[in-house]
PLY file of the C-alpha trace (Angstrom):
ply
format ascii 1.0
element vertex 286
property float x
property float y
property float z
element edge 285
property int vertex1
property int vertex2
end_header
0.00 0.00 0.00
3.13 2.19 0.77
4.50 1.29 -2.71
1.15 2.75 -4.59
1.49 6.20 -2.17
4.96 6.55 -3.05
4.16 6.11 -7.14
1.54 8.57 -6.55
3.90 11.39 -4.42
6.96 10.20 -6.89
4.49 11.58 -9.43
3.58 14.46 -7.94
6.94 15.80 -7.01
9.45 14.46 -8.83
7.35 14.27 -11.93
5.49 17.41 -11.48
2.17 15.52 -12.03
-0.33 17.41 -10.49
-3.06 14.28 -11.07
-0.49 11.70 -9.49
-1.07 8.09 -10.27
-4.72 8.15 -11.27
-7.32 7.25 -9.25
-8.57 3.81 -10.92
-4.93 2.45 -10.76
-5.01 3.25 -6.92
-8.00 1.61 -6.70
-7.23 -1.45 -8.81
-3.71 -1.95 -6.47
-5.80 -1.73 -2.93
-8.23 -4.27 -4.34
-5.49 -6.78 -5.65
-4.24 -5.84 -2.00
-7.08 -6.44 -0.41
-7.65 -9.77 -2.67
-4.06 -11.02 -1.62
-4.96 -10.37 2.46
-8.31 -11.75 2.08
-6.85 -15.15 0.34
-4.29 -15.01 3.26
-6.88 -15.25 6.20
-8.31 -17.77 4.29
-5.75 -20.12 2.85
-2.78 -19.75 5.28
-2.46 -22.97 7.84
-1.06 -20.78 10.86
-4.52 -18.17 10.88
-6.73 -20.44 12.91
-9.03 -19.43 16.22
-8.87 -21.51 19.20
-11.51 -23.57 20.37
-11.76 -24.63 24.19
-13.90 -27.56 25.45
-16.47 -25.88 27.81
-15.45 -28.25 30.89
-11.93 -28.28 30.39
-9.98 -25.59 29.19
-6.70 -28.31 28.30
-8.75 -29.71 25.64
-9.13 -27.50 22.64
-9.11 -27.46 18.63
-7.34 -24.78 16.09
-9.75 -24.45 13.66
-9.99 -22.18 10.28
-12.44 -19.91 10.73
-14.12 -16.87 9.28
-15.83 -15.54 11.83
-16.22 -12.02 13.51
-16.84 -10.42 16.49
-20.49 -9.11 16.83
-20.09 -5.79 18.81
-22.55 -5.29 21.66
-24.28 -8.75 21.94
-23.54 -11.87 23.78
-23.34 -14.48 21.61
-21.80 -12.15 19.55
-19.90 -14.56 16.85
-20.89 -13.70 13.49
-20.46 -16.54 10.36
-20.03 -15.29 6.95
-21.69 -18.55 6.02
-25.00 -16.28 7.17
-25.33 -14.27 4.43
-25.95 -16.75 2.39
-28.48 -19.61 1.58
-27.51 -23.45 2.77
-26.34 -24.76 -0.32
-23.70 -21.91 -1.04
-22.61 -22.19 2.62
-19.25 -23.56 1.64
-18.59 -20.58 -0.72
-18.65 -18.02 2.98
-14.76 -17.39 1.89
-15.56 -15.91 -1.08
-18.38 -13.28 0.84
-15.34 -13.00 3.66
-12.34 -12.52 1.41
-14.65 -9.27 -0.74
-15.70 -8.11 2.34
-12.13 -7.72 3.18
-10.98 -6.36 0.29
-13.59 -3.76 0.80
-12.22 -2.82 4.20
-9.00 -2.68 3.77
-9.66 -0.14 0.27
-12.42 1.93 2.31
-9.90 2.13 5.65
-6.85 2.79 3.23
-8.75 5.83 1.47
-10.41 7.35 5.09
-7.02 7.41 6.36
-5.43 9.35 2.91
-8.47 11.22 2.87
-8.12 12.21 6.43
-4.35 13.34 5.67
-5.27 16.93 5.18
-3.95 19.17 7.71
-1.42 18.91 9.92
-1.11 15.78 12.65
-4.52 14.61 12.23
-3.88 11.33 10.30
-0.73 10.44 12.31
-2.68 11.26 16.22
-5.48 10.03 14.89
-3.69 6.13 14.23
-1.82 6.38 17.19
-5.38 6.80 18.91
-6.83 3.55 16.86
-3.46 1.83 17.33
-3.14 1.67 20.85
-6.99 0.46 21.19
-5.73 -2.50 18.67
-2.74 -2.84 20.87
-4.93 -4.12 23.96
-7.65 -5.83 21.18
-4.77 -8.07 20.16
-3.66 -8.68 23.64
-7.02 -9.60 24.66
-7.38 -11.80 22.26
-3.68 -13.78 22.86
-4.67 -14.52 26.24
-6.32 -17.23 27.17
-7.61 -15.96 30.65
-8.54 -12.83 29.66
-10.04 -14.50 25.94
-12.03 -16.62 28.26
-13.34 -13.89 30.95
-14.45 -11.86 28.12
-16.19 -14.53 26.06
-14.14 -13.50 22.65
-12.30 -15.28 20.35
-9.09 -16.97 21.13
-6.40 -16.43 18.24
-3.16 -18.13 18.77
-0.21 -15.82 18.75
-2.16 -12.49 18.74
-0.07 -11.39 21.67
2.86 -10.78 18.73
0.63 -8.13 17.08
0.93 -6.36 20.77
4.62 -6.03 19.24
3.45 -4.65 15.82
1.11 -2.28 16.81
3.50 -0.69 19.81
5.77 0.23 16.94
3.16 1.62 15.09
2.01 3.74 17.87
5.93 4.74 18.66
6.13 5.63 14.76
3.30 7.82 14.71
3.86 9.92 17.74
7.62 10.45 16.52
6.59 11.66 13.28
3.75 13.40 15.18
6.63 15.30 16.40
7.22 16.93 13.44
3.98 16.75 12.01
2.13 18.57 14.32
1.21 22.39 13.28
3.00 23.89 11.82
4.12 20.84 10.44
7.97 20.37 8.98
7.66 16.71 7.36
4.48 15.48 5.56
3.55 11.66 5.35
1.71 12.18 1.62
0.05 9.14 -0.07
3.03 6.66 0.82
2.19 6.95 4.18
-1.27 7.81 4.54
-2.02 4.64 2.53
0.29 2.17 4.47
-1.34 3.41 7.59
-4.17 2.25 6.49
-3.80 -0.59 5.69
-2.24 -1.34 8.51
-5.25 -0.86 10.82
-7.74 -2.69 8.29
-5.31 -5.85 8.60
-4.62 -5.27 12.30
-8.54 -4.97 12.88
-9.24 -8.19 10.82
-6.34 -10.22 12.15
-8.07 -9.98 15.83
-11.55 -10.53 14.55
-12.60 -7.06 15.20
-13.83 -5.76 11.52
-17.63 -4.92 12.45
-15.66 -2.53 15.28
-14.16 -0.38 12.54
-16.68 2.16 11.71
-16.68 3.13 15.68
-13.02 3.07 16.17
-11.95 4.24 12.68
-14.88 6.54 13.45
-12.87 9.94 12.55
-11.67 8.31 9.09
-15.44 6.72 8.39
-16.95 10.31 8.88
-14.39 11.95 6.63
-15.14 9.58 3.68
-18.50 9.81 4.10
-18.26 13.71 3.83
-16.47 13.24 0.43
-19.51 10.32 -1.03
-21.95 12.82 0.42
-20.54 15.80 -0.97
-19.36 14.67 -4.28
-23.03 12.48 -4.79
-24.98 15.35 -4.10
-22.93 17.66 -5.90
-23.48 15.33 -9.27
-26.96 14.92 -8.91
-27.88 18.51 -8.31
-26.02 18.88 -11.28
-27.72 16.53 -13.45
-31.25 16.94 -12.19
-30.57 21.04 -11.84
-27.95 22.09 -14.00
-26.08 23.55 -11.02
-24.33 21.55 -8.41
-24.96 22.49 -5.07
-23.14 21.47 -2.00
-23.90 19.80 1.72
-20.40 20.79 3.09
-18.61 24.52 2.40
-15.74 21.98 1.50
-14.95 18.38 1.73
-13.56 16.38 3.18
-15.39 17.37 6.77
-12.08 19.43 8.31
-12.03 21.42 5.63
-15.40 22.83 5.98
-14.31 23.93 9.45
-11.54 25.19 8.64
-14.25 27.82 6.33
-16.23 28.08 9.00
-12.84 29.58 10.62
-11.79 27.05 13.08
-8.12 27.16 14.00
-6.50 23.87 12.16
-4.90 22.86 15.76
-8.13 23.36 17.30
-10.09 21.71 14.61
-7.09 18.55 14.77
-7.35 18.66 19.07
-11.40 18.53 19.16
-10.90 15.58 16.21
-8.73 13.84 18.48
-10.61 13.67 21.20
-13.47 12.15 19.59
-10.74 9.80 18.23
-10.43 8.95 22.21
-14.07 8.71 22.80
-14.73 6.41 20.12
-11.71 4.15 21.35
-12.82 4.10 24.51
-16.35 2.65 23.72
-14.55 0.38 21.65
-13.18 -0.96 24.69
-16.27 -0.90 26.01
-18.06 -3.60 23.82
-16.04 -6.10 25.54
-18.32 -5.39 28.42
-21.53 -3.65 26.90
-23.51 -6.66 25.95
0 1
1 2
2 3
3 4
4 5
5 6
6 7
7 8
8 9
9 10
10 11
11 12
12 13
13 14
14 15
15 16
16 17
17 18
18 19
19 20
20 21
21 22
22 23
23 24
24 25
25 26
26 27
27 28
28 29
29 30
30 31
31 32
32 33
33 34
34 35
35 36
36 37
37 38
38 39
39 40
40 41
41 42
42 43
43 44
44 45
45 46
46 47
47 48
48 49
49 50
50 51
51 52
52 53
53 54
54 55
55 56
56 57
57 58
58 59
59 60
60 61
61 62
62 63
63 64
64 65
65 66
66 67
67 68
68 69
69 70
70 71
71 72
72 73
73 74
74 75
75 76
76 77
77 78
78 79
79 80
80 81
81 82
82 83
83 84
84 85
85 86
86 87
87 88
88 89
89 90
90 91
91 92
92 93
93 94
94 95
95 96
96 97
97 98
98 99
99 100
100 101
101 102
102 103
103 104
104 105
105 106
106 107
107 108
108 109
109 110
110 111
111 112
112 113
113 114
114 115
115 116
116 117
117 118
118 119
119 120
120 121
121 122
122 123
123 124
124 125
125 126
126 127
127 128
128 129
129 130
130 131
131 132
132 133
133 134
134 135
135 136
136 137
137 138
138 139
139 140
140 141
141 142
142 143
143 144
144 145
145 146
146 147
147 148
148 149
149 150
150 151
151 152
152 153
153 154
154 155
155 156
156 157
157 158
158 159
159 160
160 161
161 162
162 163
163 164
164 165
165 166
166 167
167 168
168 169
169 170
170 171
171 172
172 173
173 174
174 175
175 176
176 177
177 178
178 179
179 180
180 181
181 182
182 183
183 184
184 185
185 186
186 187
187 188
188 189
189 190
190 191
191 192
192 193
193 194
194 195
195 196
196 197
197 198
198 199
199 200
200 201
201 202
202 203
203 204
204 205
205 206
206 207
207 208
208 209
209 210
210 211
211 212
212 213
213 214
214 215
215 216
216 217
217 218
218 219
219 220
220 221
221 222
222 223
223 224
224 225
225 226
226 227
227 228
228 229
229 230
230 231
231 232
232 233
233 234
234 235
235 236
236 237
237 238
238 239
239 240
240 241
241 242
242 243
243 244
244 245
245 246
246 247
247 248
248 249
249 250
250 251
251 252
252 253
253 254
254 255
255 256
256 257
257 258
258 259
259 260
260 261
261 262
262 263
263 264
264 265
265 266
266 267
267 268
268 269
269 270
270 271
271 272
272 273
273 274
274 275
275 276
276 277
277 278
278 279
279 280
280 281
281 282
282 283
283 284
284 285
């Protein structure tokens, strides 16, 4: 995902390409992406969840499985296998493995989206990070897998790892970042970010959670669909577009509205906390 940002920035600067690398090539690379980490939770021998016998905890099964956490509900394991009829049952993989190419392009493009003004992509991840962090640990322990009723996924503990570097990373470059900012991530990083999170959130069975803890990058792409459909169709039905937002995406039009950008980045962030937070909660909120 870092590889199609940097084409695009290489583009851009070196090449003086305002456009970049155009927007259906992006597309087309997160989608093979999203193809290749879909087939990988699917296919790979080492992805399995962990299966305990109900009167003794010694006796369990690693099984492949596609199933999700439900957020907010007890029995909260959700098959793909559900959506559709009995006799396609054994075709789930191919429902799971779109629906997670569809995540990680939609998470990939909030985050680059969300890249606008200074340190809110990079506090932002370190926010959503961190909240994965203790997801992933959660789910790599056995006791606390068990207290919680969730999922037990061999080896999650070693995303703990992952994800402490990523939150490290970000607040370093945060360092920098932060307004006025002195070093930009652009498209190679905004992208890899990204994805990052949508594979971090699927690998611990947590892809339902991602509109409420990605909930700053959800609401900015849905300020650019909202903006740019209604824009078109005022067009076409008017003959003058007309517009929801002074300017998309969402930080923009506050920035018209003549918010400070560091005020407009803190308030974002602490929603960013809020939303984490009841994240966290769902573990208990059933």
């Amino acid at each position: 995902m870092g590889s199609i940002g940097f084409i695009d920035d290489f583009l851009k600067i070196k090449k003086k390409n305002k456009e970049g690398l155009r927007g259906k090539f992006k597309i087309i690379g997160q989608v093979a992406l999203g193809l290749l980490v879909g087939g990988t939770m699917v296919f790979h021998p080492d992805i399995v969840v962990r299966e305990f016998n109900s009167n003794d905890i010694s006796l369990y099964s690693d099984i492949k499985s596609s199933a999700t956490t439900i957020p907010f509900f007890k029995n909260n394991e959700f098959q793909y296998s559900w959506l559709l009829p009995d006799f396609l049952s054994e075709y789930a993989w191919v429902v799971y493995v779109l629906m997670v190419t569809f995540i990680v392009t939609a998470v990939s493009n909030g985050v680059n989206i969300t890249d606008g003004i200074d340190g809110l992509a990079a506090g932002t991840t370190a926010i959503i990070a961190l909240s994965l962090a203790i997801l992933a640990y959660l789910s790599g322990n056995v006791i606390f897998s068990n207290y919680l009723n969730i999922m037990y996924i061999p080896n999650s503990g070693e995303l703990v790892i992952f994800c402490a570097a990523l939150v490290g990373a970000c607040i370093g470059f945060l360092w920098y970042n932060a307004f006025p900012a002195q070093v930009f991530m652009g498209d190679t990083g905004s992208l890899a970010l990204g994805g990052i999170v949508a594979v971090l959130a699927l690998a611990v069975r947590k892809e339902l959670l991602i509109p409420l803890l990605c909930g700053i990058f959800f609401i900015e792409l849905l300020s650019v669909i909202i903006q740019v459909g209604y824009f078109k169709y005022t067009k076409s039905k008017f003959g003058e577009g007309q517009r929801v937002f002074l300017m998309s995406p969402i930080h923009h039009h506050f920035q018209k509205k003549g918010l400070h950008e560091s005020k407009i980045v803190t308030r974002f962030w602490t929603v960013g906390i809020l939303l984490a937070v009841l994240t966290l909660a769902t573990l208990k909120l059933r």
